[in-house]
C-alpha positions as CSV (number, residue, x, y, z in Angstrom):
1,X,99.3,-155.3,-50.8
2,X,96.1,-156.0,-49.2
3,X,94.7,-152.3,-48.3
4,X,90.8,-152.1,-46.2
5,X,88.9,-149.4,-45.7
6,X,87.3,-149.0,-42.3
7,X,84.5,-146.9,-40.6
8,X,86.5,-144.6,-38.7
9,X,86.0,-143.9,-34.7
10,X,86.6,-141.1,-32.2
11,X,90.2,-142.5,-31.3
12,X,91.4,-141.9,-34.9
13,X,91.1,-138.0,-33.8
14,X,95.0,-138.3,-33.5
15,X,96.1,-139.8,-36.7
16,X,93.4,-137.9,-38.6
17,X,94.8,-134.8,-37.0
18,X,98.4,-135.8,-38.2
19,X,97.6,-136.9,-41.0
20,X,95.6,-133.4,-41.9
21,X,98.5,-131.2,-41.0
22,X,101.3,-133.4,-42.7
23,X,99.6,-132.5,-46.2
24,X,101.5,-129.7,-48.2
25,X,100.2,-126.5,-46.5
26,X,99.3,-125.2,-50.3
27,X,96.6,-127.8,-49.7
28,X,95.2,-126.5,-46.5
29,X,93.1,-123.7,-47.0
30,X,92.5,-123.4,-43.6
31,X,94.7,-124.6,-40.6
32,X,92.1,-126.6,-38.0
33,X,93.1,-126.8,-34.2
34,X,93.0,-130.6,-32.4
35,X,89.3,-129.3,-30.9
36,X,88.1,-128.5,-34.1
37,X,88.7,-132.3,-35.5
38,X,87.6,-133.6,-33.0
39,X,84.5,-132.0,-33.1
40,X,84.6,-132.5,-37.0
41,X,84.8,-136.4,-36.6
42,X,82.1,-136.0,-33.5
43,X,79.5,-135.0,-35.8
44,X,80.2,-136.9,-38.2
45,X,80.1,-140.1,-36.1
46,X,76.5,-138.6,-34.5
47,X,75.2,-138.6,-38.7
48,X,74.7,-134.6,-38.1
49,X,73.4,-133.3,-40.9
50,X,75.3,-130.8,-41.7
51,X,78.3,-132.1,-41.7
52,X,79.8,-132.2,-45.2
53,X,80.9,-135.9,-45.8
54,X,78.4,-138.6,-47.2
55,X,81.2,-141.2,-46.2
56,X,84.8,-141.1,-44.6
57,X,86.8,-144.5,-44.2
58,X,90.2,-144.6,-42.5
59,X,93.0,-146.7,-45.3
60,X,94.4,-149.4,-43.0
61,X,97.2,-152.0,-44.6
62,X,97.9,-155.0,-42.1
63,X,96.1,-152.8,-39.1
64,X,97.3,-150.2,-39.3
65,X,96.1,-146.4,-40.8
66,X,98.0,-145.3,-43.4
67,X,95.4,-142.8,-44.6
68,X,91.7,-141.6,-45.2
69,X,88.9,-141.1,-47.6
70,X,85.7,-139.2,-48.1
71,X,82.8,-138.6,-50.3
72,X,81.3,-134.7,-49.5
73,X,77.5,-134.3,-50.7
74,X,78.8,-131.0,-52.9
75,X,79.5,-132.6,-56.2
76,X,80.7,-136.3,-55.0
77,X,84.2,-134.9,-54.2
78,X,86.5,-137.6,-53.3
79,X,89.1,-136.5,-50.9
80,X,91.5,-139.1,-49.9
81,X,94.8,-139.0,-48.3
82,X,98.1,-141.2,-47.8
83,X,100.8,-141.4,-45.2
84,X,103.6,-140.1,-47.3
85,X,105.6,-143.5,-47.6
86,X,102.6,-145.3,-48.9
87,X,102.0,-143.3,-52.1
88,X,103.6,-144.3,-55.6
89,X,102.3,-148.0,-54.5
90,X,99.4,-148.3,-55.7
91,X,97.1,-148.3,-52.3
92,X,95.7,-144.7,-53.9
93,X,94.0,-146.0,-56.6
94,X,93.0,-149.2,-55.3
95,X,91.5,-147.4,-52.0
96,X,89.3,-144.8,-54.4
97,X,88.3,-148.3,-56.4
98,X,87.4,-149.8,-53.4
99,X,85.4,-146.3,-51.8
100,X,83.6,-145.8,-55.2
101,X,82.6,-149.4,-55.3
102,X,81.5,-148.7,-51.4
103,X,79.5,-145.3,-51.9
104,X,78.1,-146.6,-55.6
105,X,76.9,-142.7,-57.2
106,X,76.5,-141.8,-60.9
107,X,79.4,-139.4,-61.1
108,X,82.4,-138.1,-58.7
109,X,84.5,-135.0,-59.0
110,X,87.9,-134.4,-57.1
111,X,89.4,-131.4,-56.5
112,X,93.3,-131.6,-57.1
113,X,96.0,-128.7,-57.5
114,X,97.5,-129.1,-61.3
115,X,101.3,-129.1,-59.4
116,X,100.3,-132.2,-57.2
117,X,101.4,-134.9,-59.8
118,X,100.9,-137.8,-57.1
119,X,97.2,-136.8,-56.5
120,X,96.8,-136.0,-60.6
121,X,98.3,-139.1,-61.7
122,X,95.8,-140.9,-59.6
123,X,92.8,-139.5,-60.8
124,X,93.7,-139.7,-64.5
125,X,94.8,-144.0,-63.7
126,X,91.1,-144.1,-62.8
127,X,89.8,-142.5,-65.9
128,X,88.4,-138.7,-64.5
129,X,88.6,-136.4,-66.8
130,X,89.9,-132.4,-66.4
131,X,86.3,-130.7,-66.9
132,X,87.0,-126.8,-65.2
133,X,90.0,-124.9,-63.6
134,X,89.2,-123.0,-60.3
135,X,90.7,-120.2,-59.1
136,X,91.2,-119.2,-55.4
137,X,93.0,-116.5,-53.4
138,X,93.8,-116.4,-49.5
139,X,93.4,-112.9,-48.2
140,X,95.4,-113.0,-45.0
């Protein structure tokens, strides 16, 4: 499978927005409204500085998005994020490749929850290493 990774644009608000709240909810730590990524992808498209992300490329296979990735400026985290029926094919790991290649840095870190095998089998195929546990709670 050929996979590229693309610049993303303001009318990938919808998929991005699907594609946020179709993650396992244990993974969102906070629920966003359709406003808020919009104006999340607005200022990263004006290069405001505060947003978080260095980089964010939207996955595309044969045209069409089937996922996204990023590179925040705290630690080099990776985030990155498939359409359920394209993981366990490889695309993962070959999009990271390719994004690391892209956004060349010394080191990366990736935050992943020890019960999401599909996201830790990933990162271990690329050769991370488990360097610290952290521990969160949600007061509701």
């Amino acid at each position: 499978m050929k996979i590229y990774l693309r610049d993303i644009k303001l009318n990938d608000i919808d998929f991005l927005f699907n594609l946020y709240n179709s993650r396992d909810p244990k993974d969102i730590l906070t629920p966003i409204k359709y406003e808020e990524q919009e104006n999340f992808i607005k200022k990263f498209l004006a290069d405001d500085i505060s947003h978080p992300y260095i980089n964010w490329k939207i996955i595309e296979l044969k045209d069409v998005p089937i996922g996204s990735i990023t590179l925040s400026k705290c630690n080099n985290e990776l985030g990155y994020w498939l359409i359920k029926e394209f993981q366990g094919k490889g695309i993962g790991p070959e999009s990271v490749t390719k994004f690391m290649n892209l956004c060349k840095k010394g080191y990366y870190t990736a935050l992943v929850r020890p019960e999401n095998y599909a996201s830790t089998s990933l990162i271990r195929k690329l050769g991370f290493d488990l360097t610290h546990h952290r521990y969160t709670i949600k007061i509701s």
